[in-house]
N, C-alpha and C positions, 0 to 999 in steps of 0.2 A: 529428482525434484520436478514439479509442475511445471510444466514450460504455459506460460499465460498466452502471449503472442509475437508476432515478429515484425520486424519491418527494415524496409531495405532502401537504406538512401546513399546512393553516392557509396558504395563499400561497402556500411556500417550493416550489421544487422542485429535487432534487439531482441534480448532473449529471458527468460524467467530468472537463470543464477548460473555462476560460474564453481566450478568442482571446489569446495574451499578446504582447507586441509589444515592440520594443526600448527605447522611452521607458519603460516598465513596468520591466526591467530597469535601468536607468539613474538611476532614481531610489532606488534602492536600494544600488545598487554607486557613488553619489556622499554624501561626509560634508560637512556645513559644518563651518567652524572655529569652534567652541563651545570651552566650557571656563570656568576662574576671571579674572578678569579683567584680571588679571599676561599671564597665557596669551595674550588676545586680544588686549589693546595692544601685544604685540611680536610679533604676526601669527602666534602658536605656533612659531616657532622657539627649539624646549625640546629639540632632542634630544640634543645635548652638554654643553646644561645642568642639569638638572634640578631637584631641589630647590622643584616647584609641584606642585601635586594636578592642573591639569591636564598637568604632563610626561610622565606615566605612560602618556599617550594616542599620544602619540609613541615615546616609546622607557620600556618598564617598569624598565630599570634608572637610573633618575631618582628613584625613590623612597630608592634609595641615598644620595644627597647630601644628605637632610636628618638633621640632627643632633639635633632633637624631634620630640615627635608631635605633627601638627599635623592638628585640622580644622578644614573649611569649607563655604558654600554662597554659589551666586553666583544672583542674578537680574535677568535681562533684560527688557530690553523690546526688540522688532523690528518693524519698520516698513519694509514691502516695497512698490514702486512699480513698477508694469509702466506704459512707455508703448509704445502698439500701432502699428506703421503697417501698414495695410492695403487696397492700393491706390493710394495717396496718400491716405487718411483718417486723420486721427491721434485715436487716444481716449490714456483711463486712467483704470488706477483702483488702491488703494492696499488694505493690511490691515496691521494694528496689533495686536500681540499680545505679551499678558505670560508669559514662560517661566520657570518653575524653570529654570535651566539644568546646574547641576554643585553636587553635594553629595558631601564624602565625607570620609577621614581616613585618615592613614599614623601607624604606629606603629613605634617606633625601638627595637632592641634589642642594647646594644652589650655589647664584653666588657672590662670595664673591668679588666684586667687588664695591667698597662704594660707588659709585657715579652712579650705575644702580639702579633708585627706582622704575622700574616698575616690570616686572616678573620675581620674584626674585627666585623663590624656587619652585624646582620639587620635588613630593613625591614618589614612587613606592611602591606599597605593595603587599601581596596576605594573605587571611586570611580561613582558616578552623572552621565551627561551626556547630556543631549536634542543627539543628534549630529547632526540635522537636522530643522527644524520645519518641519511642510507646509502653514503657514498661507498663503494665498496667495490673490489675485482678479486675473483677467485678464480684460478687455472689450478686446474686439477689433472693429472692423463698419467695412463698405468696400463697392464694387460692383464684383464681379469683373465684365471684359467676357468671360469667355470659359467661364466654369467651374461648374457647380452639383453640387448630393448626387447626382442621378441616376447619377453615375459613382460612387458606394459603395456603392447596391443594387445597383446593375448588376455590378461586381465577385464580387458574395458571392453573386448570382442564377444568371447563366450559368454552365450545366452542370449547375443542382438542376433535376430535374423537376418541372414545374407541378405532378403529384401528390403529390409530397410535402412541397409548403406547403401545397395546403389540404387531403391526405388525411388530414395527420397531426397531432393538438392539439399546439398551440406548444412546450409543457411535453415535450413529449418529445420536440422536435426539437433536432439540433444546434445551436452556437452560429450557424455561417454560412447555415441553414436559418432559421432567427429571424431575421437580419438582410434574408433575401428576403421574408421573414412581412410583415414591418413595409412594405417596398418594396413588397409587392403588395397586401396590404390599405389602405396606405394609399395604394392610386394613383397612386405614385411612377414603378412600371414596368408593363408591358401585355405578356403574353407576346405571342410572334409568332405564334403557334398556340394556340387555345383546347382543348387537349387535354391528361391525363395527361403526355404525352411529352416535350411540349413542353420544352426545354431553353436557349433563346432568350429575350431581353428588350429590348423596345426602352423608350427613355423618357417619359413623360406629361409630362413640363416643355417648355413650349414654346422653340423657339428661335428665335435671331436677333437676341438682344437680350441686356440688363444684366442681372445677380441680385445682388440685393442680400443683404448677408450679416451678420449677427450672430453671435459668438461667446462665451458665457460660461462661465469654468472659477469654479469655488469649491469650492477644496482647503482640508481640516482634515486635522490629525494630528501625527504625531511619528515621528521613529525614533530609540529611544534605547539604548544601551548602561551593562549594569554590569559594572562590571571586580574581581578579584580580583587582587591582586599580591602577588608575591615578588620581594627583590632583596637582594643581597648586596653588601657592597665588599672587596677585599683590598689592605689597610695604606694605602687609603683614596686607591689609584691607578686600580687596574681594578674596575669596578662591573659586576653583572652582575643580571639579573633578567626574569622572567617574567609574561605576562599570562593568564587564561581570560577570555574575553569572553563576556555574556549579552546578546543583541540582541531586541529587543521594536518593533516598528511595529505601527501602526496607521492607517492612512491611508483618508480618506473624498472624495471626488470627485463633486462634478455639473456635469455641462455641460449647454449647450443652444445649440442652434443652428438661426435660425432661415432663412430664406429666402423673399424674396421677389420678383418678378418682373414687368414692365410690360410683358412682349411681347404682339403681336399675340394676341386670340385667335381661338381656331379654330372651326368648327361643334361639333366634338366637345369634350368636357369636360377641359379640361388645369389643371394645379397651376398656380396661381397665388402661392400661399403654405403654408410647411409650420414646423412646429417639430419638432424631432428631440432629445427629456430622455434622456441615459444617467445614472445615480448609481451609482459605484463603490465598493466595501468591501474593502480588503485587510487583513487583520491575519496577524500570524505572529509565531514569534521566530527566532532563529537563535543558532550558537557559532562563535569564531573564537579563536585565540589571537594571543601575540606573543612576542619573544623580543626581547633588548635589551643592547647595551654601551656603555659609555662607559670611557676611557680619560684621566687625566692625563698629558698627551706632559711640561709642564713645569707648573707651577703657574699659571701663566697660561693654557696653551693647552690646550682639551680636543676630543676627539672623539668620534664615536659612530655605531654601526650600527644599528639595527633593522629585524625582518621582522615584517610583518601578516599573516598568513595569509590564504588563501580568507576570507569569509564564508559558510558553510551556513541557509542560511535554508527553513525549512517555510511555505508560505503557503497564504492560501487567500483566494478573492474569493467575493463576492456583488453579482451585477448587477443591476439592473431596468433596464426600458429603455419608452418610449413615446412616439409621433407623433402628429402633429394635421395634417390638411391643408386645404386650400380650394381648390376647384375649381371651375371658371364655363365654360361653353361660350358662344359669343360670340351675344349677345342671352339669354341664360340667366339663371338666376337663382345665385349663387354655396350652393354646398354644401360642408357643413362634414363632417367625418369622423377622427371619434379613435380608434385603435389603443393600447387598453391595456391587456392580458392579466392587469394586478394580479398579478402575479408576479414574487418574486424568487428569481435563480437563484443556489443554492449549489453551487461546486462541490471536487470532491474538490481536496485538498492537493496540493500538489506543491513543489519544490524549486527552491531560484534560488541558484544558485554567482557569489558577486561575486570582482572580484579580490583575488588580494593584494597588497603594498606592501610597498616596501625605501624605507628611509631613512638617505640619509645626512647628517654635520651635524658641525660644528664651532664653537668659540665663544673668543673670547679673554676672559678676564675681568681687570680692570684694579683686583685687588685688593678693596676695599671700596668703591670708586665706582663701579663700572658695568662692563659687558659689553658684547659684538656677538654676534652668534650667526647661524649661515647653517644652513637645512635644506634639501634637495634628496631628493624621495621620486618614486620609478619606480611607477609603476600600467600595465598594461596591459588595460585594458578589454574589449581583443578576448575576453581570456580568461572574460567573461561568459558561465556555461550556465543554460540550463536544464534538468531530470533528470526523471523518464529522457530520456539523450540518445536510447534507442534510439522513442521515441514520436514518430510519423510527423510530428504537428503540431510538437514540440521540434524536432525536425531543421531544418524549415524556417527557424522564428524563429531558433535556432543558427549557423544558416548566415549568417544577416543580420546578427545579433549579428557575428561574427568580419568580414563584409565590409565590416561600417558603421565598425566601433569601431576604435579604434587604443592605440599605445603613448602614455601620458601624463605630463608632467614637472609637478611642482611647486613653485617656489621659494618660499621662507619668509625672509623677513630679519628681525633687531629686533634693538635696542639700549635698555638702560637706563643709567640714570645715576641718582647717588644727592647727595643734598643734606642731610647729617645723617639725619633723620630719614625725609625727603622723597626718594622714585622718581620720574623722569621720564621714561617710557618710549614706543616708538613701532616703526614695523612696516609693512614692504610684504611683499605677495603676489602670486603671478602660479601660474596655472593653468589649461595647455595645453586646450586643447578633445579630449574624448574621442572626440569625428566625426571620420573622415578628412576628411570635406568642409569641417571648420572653423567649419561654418555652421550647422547641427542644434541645436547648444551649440557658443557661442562659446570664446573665450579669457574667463579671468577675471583681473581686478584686483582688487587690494583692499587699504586704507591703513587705519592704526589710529593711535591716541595713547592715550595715559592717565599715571594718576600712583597714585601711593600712598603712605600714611604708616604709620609704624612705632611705636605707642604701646606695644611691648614686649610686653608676651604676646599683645596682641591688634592684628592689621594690616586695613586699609580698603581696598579698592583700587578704581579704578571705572575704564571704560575705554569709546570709542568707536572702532567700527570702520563703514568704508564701504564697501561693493561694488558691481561692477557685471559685469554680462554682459548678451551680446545671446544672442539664440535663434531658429528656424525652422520650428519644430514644428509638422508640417500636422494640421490641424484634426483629419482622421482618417488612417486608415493604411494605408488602400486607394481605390482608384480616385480620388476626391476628396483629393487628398491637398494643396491648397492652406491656406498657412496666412501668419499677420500676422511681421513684424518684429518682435519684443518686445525692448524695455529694460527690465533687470531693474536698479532699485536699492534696494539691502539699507543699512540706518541701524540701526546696533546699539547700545544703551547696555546694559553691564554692571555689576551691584553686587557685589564678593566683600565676606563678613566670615569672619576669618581668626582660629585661636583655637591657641597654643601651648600644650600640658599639659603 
């Protein structure tokens, strides 16, 4: 990619863009199912139904079906469990975190005039939801027999000239020039020719044996959306209504990964053990809209469409990066050597286009006792960019984007049931894996219950929901691309309080 220019203040240096890669992508163009807590106990199958602050997230002409103004806020607590296999090693380890999750309120403006049956009723709303929390901890560690880093400096090395890692300060070298930075100062790799020219690397890690391996992510953040709606009904059969969506992430990331090794040594001095800290900084926000109907076929039965637009998101990353290694020629004394520039790189904005989403959905409702409600929503992944597409580095990730990702399904069920006062509500999910390979990011499940009572102007709801996915996400994303089995299980408890004006 183009590096435009640099600048150096206090640490920081600014640079053209950061390596982006398709997991990077991915975490952005995927939403958890958040919301009130009505919402989440019937797995969010709200799009033919509507009538909840979080329906509007589904299909915006849901805001149409309520007949007061109603606000609310819901908060969560989530508790995420990774268990790792790697190798045949099994760890884990767990993060617990309290979320505002959904705050907001619709307001209802009817024409109370009996003898107009056509567009009878304007909605107004706006709603806040943490669409997806990045609270997360992953411990992974095993002993690969076959595989070490040397093959992710080696990757990002071959074809830079020896001259320009050490001719040129770090700070103004590219991104894949900083990753040879670190692989040759910290004695990871050894060109084949000790010369400028040199464009060749062989590796300093001995072989013929086990490397033992550590993995540790610890992800914070959020990505949250706030929503504006309009929605209309006419004579209270076709409902019709609109979203603009404000999108805000912020997501912070450190890994570390360490490596160590009991092969023979040799006269000469080879890596015996290394630690490899990245900490990652993305913030940005982005706009999307929606578009949304629902239809009374009979007073029982209803349906509905909605389109999600693209998401347009502006982001920007900040990296630092630093190694430590250890090294012993055999009868030698072991030497230590840390690689840490104390600089972090900022680099210019750029653009991430997530997909958009059609949903469709249906729901029978059985009067005043209770309902079923079925959603089915089309994502196709592939259609992930990054912009300019015409930017030589975007082109590639681009191309990997369209060859990795695929077209993806989501089913949504839930039913409630009403006892006087008393809801008893409940909810499966199923959501296709956006990998062609199935195995990148698995298929997702995921079951819910809850209940809620009705004290008249003001409603309680509370709900738990349980997930799970598996994953195969290599460590890194070049040469080294070996990574653990993850089981991911998500335990959600939600509190809405619900206030009728």
């Amino acid at each position: 990619m183009k590096k435009i220019f640099f600048l150096i203040i206090t640490g920081l240096t600014v640079s053209a863009s950061y390596s982006q890669e398709v997991s990077d992508a991915i975490r952005y163009a995927q939403d958890n199912l958040t919301g009130t807590a009505r919402f989440r106990a019937m797995s969010g199958a709200f799009g033919a139904v509507g009538g909840d602050l979080s329906a509007i997230s589904v299909n915006p002409a849901g805001s149409a079906i309520f007949n007061n103004n109603q606000v609310g806020v819901t908060l969560s607590n989530q508790n995420i469990k990774n268990d790792s296999d790697y190798f045949g090693t099994h760890t884990s380890d767990k993060k617990n975190s309290f979320i505002l999750n959904q705050a907001g309120g619709i307001f209802v403006f009817k024409d109370r005039n009996p003898n107009n049956r056509g567009w009878n009723k304007i909605a107004i709303g706006a709603s806040y939801e943490n669409t997806n929390n990045f609270d997360n901890n992953v411990f992974s560690a095993g002993t690969n027999p076959t595989n070490n880093i040397f093959n992710y400096f080696l990757a990002y090395a071959n074809g830079i000239p020896l001259g320009d890692i050490t001719g040129i300060d770090y700070r103004d070298q590219f991104y894949n020039e900083q990753q040879a930075y670190f692989g040759y100062y910290g004695f990871v790799i050894n060109p084949v020719a000790n010369n400028d020219n040199n464009t060749q690397y062989t590796s300093n890690v001995p072989a013929g044996g086990n490397y033992y391996h550590e993995n540790e992510i610890y992800a914070r953040g959020y990505n949250s959306k706030l929503s504006f709606n309009i929605a209309t009904s006419y004579n209270d059969r076709i409902y019709l209504g609109a979203n603009l969506n404000v999108h805000v992430t912020d997501y912070r990331r450190s890994t570390s990964f360490y490596e160590d090794n009991s092969n023979p040594l040799v006269p000469t001095e080879t890596i015996s053990n290394l630690r490899f800290n990245n900490d990652l900084y993305t913030y940005g926000n982005g706009f999307s809209f929606q578009l949304g109907a629902i239809a009374k076929v009979t007073e029982e039965f209803r349906v509905g469409l909605a389109y999600e637009s693209n998401t347009w998101y502006e982001l920007y990353d900040e990296l630092s990066q630093s190694i430590s290694t250890t090294r012993q020629a055999s009868g030698g004394p072991e030497l230590y050597k840390t690689v840490n520039p104390n600089i972090v790189n900022v680099y210019d904005s750029y653009t991430l286009q997530t997909p958009g989403k059609v949903t469709f959905s249906a729901a029978y409702v059985f009067g005043k006792s209770g309902l079923i409600s079925v959603d089915y929503a089309i994502k196709d992944y592939s259609n992930t960019k990054y912009k300019p597409t015409s930017d030589a580095g975007f082109r590639g990730v681009n191309s990997d984007l369209s060859n990795q990702l695929t077209n993806n399904g989501e089913l949504r069920v839930g039913a409630e049931y009403k006892i006087k006062q008393l809801s008893l509500r409940g909810g499966y999910r199923f959501e296709g894996s956006p990998y062609k390979n199935g195995t990148t990011i698995g298929d997702l499940n995921s079951y819910s219950a809850g209940l809620g009572y009705n004290f008249g102007a003001t409603k309680l709801d509370l709900a738990y929901s349980y997930l799970e996915r598996k994953s195969n996400q290599g460590f890194f994303s070049q040469g080294f691309t070996d990574g653990a089995n993850i089981t991911s299980k998500l335990n959600n408890v939600s509190l809405t309080l619900l206030f009728e004006l």
